[in-house]
C-alpha positions, 0 to 999 in steps of 0.5 A: 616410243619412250616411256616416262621412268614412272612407267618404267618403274611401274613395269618393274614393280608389276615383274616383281609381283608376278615373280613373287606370286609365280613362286608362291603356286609353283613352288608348292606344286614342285615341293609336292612333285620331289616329295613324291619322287623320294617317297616312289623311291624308297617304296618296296618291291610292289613295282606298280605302286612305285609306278603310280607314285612316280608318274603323279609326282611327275605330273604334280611337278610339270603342273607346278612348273607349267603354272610358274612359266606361265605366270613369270613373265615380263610385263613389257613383252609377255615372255618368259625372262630366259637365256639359256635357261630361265633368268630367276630375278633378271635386272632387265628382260633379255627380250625387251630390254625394259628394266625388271628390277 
């Protein structure tokens, strides 16, 4: 079925907003997450502390990413724009073809 290039259009617009606001809630969390290494990084000796600070960090950083994949997807065919990785702001989606730009 082919779509009108308003349809497209509106595709590639709503890509964008789920990219923009994916990056809003997930990098914060992420931000978080790396801090939060650093910080059990230059703790002391107390080997426990650095254990529990590293271990929430990690759990800050998988929740700011589980939250970003979850929400950067394509419109079209609901999956995450990936190759052999994640495409960041991909023109078409690897998937589908439909246009994302």
């Amino acid at each position: 079925m082919k779509q009108s290039p308003q349809a497209r259009m509106g595709l590639a617009e709503s890509f964008q907003k789920r990219r923009r606001i994916a990056a809003w809630f997930a990098l914060p969390w992420i931000a978080v997450g790396l801090t939060g290494f650093l910080f059990a990084a230059f703790l002391g000796e107390e080997h426990t502390a650095r254990e529990v600070v590293f271990l929430a960090a990690f759990a800050i950083t998988v929740i700011g990413a589980l939250v970003g994949v979850r929400l950067y997807r394509c419109p079209a065919c609901d999956k995450v724009p990936s190759e052999d990785g994640i495409l960041l702001n991909p023109k078409t989606c690897p998937w589908c073809g439909v246009r994302l730009k």
